[in-house]
N, C-alpha and C positions, 0 to 999 in steps of 0.2 A: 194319542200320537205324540211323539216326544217335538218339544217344541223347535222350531227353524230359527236359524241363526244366518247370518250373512257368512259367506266364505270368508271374509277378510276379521271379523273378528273372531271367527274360530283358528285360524291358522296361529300355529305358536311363534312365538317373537324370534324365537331361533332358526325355523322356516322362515320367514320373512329376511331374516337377516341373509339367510342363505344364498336363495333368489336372487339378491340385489348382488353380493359377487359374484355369484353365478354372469349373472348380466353383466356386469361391469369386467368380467374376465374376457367373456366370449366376446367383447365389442360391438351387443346388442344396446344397449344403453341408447344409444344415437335412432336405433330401426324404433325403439319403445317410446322412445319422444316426440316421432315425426308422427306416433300412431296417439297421440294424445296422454300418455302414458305416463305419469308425473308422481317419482320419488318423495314419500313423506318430507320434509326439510329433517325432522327428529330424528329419523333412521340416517340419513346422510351423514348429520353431526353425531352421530355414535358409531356408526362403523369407520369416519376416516378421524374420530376422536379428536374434531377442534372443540378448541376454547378459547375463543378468541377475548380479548382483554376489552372490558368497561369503556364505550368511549364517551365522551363528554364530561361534563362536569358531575364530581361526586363533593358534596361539604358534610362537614362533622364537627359540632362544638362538643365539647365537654369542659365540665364546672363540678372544681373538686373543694373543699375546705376542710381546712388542718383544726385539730383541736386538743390542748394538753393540760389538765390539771394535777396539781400538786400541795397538798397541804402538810408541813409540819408544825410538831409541837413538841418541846423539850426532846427534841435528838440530837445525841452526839456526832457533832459535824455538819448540821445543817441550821441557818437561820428559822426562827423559828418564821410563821408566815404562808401566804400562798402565792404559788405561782401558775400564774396560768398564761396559754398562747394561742391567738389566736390566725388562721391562715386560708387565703383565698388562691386558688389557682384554676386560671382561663385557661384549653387547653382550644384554639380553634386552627382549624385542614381545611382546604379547597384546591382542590385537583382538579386538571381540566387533561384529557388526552386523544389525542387527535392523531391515527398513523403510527408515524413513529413519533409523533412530538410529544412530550410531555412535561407540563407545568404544575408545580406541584409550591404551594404557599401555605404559609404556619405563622399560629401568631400566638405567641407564650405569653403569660401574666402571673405573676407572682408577688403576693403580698403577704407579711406576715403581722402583727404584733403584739408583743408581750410584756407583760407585770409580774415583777418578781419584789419578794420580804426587802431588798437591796432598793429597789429602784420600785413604790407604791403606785406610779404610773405609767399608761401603757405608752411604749415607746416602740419604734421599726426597728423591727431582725430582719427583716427579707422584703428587698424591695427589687422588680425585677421583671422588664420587658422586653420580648425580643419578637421581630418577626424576619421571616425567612424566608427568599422567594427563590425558587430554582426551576431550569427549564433543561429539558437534554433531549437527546435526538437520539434515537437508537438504528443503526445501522441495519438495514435491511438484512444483510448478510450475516450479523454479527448480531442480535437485537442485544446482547447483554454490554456490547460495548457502544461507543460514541461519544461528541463532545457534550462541553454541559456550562451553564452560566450559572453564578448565584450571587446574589445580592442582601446583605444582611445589614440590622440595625440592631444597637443593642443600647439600653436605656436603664433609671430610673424615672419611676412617675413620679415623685413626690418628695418633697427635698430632706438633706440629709443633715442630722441632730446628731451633736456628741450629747451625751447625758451620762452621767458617774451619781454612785451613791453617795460621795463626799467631795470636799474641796479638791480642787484639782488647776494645774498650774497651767496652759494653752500655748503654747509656741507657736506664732504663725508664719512662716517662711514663705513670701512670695520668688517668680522666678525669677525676681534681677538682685537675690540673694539679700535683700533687705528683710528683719522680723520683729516682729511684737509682739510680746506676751499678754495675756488676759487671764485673771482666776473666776473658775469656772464655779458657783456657788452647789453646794448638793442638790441633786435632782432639779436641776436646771439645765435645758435645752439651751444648742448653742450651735448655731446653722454651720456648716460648712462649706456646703453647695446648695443649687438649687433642684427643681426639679427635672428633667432632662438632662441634667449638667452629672458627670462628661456623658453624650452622643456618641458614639463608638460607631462610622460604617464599616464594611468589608465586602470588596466585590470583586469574585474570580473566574478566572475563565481557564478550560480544559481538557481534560477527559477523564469520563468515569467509565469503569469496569465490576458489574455487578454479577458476579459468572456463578450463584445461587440464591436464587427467589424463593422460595419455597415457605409451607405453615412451618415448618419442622427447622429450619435453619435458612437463615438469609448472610449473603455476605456482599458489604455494599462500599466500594473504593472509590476516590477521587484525588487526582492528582493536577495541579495549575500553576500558576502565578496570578499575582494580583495584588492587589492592595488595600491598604487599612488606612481609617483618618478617623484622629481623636478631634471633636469638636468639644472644649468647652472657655469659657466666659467669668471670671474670678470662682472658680470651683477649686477648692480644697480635696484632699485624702489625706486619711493618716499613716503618717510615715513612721514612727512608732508611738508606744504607749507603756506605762512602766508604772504599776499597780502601788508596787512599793516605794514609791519617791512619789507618788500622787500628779507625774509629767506626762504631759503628754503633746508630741510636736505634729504637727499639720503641714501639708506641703501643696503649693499651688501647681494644678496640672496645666501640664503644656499642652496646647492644640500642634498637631501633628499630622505629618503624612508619612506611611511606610511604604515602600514596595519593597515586594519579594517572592517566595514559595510558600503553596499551603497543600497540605495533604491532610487527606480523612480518611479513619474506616471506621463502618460501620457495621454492628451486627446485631441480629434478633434471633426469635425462638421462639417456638412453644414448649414448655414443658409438658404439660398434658392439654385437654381442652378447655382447661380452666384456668391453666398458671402460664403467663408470657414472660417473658423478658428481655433486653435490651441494653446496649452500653456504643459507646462511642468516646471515638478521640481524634481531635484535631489539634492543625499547629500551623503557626505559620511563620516563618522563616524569614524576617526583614536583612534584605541585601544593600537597601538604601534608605534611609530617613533624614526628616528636614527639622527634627529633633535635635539634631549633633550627636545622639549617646551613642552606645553601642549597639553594634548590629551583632547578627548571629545568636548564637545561644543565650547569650547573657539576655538578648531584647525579645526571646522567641516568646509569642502568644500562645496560650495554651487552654483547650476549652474539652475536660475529662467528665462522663456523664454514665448515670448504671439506671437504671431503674426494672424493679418486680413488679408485677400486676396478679392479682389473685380475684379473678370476678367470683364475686359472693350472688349475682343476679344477673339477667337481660340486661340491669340499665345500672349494676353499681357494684362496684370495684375497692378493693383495696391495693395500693399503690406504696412502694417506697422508693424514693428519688434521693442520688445522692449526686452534685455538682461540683466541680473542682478548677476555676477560673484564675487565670494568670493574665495578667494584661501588665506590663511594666511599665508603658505608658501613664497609667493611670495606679498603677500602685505595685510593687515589686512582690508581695506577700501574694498565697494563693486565699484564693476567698471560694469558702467549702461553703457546703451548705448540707443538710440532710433534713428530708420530711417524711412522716408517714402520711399517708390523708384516704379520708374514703371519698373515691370520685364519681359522681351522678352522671351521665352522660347521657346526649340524647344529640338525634342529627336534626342540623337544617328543614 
């Protein structure tokens, strides 16, 4: 005898699916419930296709570190010598979402350093902390729009060294236009600021409009007002540097407060299921500072950002990041930056 099976695991998923419109058509649905009658949950959510969004809190660290060697010998155009660098990058996320609220915090770390034929000791290329807290409310009606807060710090941890392969001449300009010069001995360290020194906050408030979410393309706007404050404490930047005359002038940063406008956009992507990418550009617009300089374009803050990701594994990536910071406050030049790195990641 061929063996028995229960009706409901023999019926095909496409009958079953059938049934339930069926029922939900005819406005039997209500008579099948009062009779004890009870809809899988699984079938429900695949016939009326929710998906509803992750609530609580989700955390994610990833820890990436850069690494570059280079040796010459007798080449035309290059010291003879090695150079190598070395570089650490914290990448940590914690998300918290509730409804329509959602809280979303980031905390950057960037450290690099490197030894070159010029300079026999290792010295900071990349020194760099940020963390970033944002909250936004999405409108019942509208969920891709609503307002939104964000709160940012932007730092170094560790303090900041001129170092030259040769003699070199120091100008040091404080802000009530008085300076003094010092010569700087070869491969000799010579503080400028400290560590935290300048404190950069930034905190705005307004609306964002993010009208595509998706794996395949994200597109993510914000528009505010708000304001900026440089904190720092006898800290120094270089104001220029001049290779051929061996000069080089320093300028003491002002502590500061801006208000004005800030606008972002942001966007992402997958290329395939392997290869992501990403870039962003924000700005912010000072209509008032307690600086005296100028406001508008000439003072405008500018933070330009690209990064590839290429996952070679479940847990490890290759990444290229490239950074492009203006702050005139704190120094009028853009400060680039570019890294390749292979990043390990793992969650909470």
């Amino acid at each position: 005898m061929p063996a028995c099976h229960s009706p409901s695991r023999q019926r095909p998923r496409a009958v079953r699916l059938g049934w339930l419109a069926l029922l939900t058509a005819h406005g039997l649905a209500q008579s099948a419930s009062a009779q004890n009658v009870v809809v899988p949950e699984e079938m429900r959510k695949e016939v009326l296709k929710e998906k509803p969004k992750p609530q609580g809190f989700a955390n994610k660290l990833s820890l990436g570190s850069t690494a570059a060697y280079n040796h010459s010998s007798s080449v035309v155009g290059a010291t003879d010598g090695t150079t190598v660098a070395l570089g650490l990058v914290l990448e940590g996320v914690s998300e918290w979402i509730s409804g329509g609220f959602e809280c979303l915090n980031t905390l950057k770390i960037q450290h690099t350093q490197t030894r070159t034929p010029q300079i026999p000791v290792f010295f900071k290329s990349a020194d760099l902390a940020e963390a970033v807290s944002t909250a936004i409310y999405r409108l019942h009606s509208v969920p891709w729009f609503g307002p939104y807060g964000r709160v940012r710090a932007t730092t170094q941890l560790f303090n900041n060294y001129v170092i030259k392969p040769g003699v070199y001449e120091i100008k040091k300009t404080k802000l009530d236009g008085t300076s003094s010069a010092v010569t700087l001995g070869a491969n000799t360290n010579y503080q400028i600021s400290g560590a935290f020194n300048p404190l950069v906050f930034a905190e705005t408030v307004g609306a964002f409009a993010n009208p595509i979410e998706s794996k395949a393309f994200t597109l993510k706007t914000k528009l505010g007002v708000g304001a900026q404050q440089v904190l720092s404490e006898d800290g120094f930047a270089i104001a220029s540097d001049d290779a051929k005359t061996g000069k080089m002038e320093v300028k003491e940063i002002q502590a500061a407060t801006q208000v004005g406008g800030e606008a972002e956009v942001a966007l992402a992507g997958d290329v395939t299921e392997g290869v992501a990418w990403k870039a962003k550009a924000n700005v912010f617009l000072p209509a008032y500072s307690t600086a005296g300089k100028k406001t508008g374009v000439d003072a405008m803050t500018s933070d330009l950002g690209l990064g590839i990701s290429v996952k070679l594994a479940k847990w490890l990536s290759l990444d290229y990041t490239f950074t492009a910071r203006r702050v005139p406050l704190v120094l009028d030049d853009w400060q680039i930056q570019n890294a390749v790195m292979l990043t390990a990641g793992f969650k909470l």
